[in-house]
N, C-alpha and C positions, 0 to 999 in steps of 0.2 A: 549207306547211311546208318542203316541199325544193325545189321549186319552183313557178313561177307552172302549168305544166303538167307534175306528175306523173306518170313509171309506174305500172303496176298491173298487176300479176301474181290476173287470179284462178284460185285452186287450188284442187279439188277432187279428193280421195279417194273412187274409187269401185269397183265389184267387181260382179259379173254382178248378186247381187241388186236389183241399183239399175235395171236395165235397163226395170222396166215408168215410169221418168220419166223415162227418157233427152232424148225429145224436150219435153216440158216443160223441164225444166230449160235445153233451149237454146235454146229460144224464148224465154226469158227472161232468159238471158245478152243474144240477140239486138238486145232490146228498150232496152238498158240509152244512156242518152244521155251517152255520154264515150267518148272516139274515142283515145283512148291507155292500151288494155287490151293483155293478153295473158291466152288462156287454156289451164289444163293443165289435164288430168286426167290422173289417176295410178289405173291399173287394177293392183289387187293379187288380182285372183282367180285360182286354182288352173289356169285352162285357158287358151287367148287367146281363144278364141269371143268373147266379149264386145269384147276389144281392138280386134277384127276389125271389130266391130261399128260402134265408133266411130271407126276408121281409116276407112271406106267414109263415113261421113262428113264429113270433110277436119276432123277435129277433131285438134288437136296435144294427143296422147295417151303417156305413158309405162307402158310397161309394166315394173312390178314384181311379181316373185313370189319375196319372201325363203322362206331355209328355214324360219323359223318361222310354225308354224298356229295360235299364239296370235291371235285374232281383234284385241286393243285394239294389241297391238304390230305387226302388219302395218297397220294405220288410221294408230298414230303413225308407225310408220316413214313411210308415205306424206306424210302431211303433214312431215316432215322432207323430206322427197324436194323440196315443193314449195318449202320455203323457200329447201334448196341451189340451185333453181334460180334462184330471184328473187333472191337473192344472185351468184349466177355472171352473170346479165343484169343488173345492177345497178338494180334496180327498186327505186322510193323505197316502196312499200305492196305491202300483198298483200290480197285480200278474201279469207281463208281461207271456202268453200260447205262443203255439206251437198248433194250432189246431188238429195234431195227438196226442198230450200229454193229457192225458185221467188222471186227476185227481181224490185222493182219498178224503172222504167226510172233513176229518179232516186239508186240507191242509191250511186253513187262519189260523184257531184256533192254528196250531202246530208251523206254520211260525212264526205268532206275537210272541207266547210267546217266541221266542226265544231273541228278543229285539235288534234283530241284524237288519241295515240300507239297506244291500245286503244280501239274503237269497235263496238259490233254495229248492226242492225237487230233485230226482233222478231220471234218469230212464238211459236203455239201447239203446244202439243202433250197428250197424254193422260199424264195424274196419277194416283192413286190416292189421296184426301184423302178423311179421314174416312170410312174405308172406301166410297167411292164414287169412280168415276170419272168425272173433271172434265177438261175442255178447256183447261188454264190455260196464261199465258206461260213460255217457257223462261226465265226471269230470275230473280236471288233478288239480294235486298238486305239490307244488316246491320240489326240490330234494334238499338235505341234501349236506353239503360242504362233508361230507364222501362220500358219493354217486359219485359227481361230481367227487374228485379223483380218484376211483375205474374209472369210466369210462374214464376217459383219461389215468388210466394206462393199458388200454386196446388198447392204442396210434390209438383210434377214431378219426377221421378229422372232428373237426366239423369246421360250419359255421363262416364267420371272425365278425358275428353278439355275437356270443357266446363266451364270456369272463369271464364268472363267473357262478356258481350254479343256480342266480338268471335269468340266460337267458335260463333254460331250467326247461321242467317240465316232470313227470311220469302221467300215466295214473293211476285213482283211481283202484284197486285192486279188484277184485270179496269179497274179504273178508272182505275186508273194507267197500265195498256197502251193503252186508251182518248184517254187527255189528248194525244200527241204533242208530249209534252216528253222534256227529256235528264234522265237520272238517272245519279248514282254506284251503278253496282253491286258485290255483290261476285263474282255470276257472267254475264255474261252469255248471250247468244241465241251461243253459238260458233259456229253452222252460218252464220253471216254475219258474222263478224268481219272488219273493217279493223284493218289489221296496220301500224304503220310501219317502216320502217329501223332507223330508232334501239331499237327491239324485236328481231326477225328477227335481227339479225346480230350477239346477245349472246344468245337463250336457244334454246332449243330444244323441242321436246314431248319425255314422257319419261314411262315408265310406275311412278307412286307406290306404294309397299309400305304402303294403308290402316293395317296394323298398328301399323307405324313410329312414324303420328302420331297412334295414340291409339285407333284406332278397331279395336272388337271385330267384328272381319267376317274371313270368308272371302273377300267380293265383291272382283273389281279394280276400281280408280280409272275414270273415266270417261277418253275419251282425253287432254282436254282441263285434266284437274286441274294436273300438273307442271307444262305451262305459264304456268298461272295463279297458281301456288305461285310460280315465281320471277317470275313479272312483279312480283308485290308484292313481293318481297322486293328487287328494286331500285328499288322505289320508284314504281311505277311504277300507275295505276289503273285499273280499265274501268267505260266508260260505255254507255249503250244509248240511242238516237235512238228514241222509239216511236213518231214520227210516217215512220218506213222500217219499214214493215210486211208479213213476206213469206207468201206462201203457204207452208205446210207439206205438202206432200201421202204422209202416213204410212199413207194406209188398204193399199194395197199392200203395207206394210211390215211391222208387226206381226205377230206369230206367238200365233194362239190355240190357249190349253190345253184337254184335257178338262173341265174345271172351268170354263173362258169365263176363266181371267183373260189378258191380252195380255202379250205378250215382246218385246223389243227383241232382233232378230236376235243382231246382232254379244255378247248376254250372256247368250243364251238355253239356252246350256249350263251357267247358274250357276240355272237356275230361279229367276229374280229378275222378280215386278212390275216394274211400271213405276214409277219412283221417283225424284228427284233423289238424288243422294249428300249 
């Protein structure tokens, strides 16, 4: 797209919690078969302990510690952080990580050729579906104007946000995750997203007021929503490669209730399951 040998900025957001994947995650960077990377992380925890941590090992690390202790706004600040940077080194992509997302070697080489501007890999994660929890892909896809019939002729109540097909989406399918084909989606796997230029250096991440567009919640937006709200709105789509399939490794991570139900750290001050938005 920008050139026959493109940069690549990969940027990852991370903060002491992350520390029990430290060294996976860069055995896995390590691993990866394309020889014109750079990589950041961007440490936004409260102390430098951790910073420290990954400075002793020669990793090019920034440390950030905004005044604000909102947990999704110091994530997107960071990844802001990373895109200024791949913008100030003029780098044609970014692989935005997920420091538990344990990349396979092939995942720049596989991403570019796809020649797509929005691009993830895949991995899994813990659901709460039909009151059970399920191991399913991070992905969700738009549902079919047949689909959306069937389900209202099920005379479902939904939300007064939900007016058409295009305001709801399904979860990607084990079999679908499975085929290692490309899909349009309408969320993808963000913990592994290929970013191009032509993206990075017109939007931004940015944290959405749920209320705003419709939605009856207290909850905040996931990091990753505003910048998915305006990629589309200039036009712009994501895709997901399921045949770049990465390790997740969340057991570290998750925080369990008295009750046994599981928390995602960074929300777990909203007492919220585990849930897509």
């Amino acid at each position: 797209m920008e050139s026959n040998n493109p940069s690549v900025l990969i940027g990852c957001p991370t903060y002491v919690g992350m520390k029990y994947c430290l060294d996976d995650f860069l055995e896995g960077i390590k691993s990866i078969d394309f020889d014109n990377y750079t990589l950041l992380l961007v440490d936004n925890s409260d102390t430098d302990s951790y910073y420290n941590i990954i400075k002793e090992k020669k990793i090019n690390v920034l440390r950030f510690n905004p005044e604000d202790k909102n947990k999704i706004n110091r994530l997107i600040d960071s990844r802001n952080k990373i895109i200024e940077y791949a913008i100030s080194k003029n780098c044609d992509f970014i692989l935005m990580l997920d420091q538990d997302v344990i990349v396979p070697p092939n995942i720049i080489n596989k991403l570019l050729s796809s020649k797509k501007d929005l691009i993830s890999g895949v991995y899994l994660n813990y659901f709460y579906s039909s009151g059970k929890l399920k191991f399913l892909p991070v992905a969700w896809l738009d549902i079919t104007e047949e689909e959306f019939e069937q389900i209202k002729s099920k005379q479902i109540k939904f939300p007064e946000y939900v007016k058409s097909a295009k305001d709801l989406s399904r979860h990607m399918t084990l079999e679908e995750y499975e085929s290692n084909k490309t899909y349009k989606v309408k969320h993808p796997s963000a913990g592994c997203l290929l970013i191009s230029k032509n993206i990075f250096e017109k939007i931004k991440y940015e944290n959405l007021d749920l209320k705003s567009m419709g939605f009856k919640t207290e909850k905040q937006a996931l990091d990753d929503l505003g910048f998915r709200k305006r990629a589309n709105e200039l036009g712009f789509d994501f895709y997901i490669d399921t045949s770049v399939k990465c390790k997740h490794l969340i057991d570290g991570k998750y925080i369990k209730d008295e009750k046994g139900n599981l928390h995602h750290p960074i929300r777990y001050n909203e007492d919220e399951k585990i849930n897509p938005q």
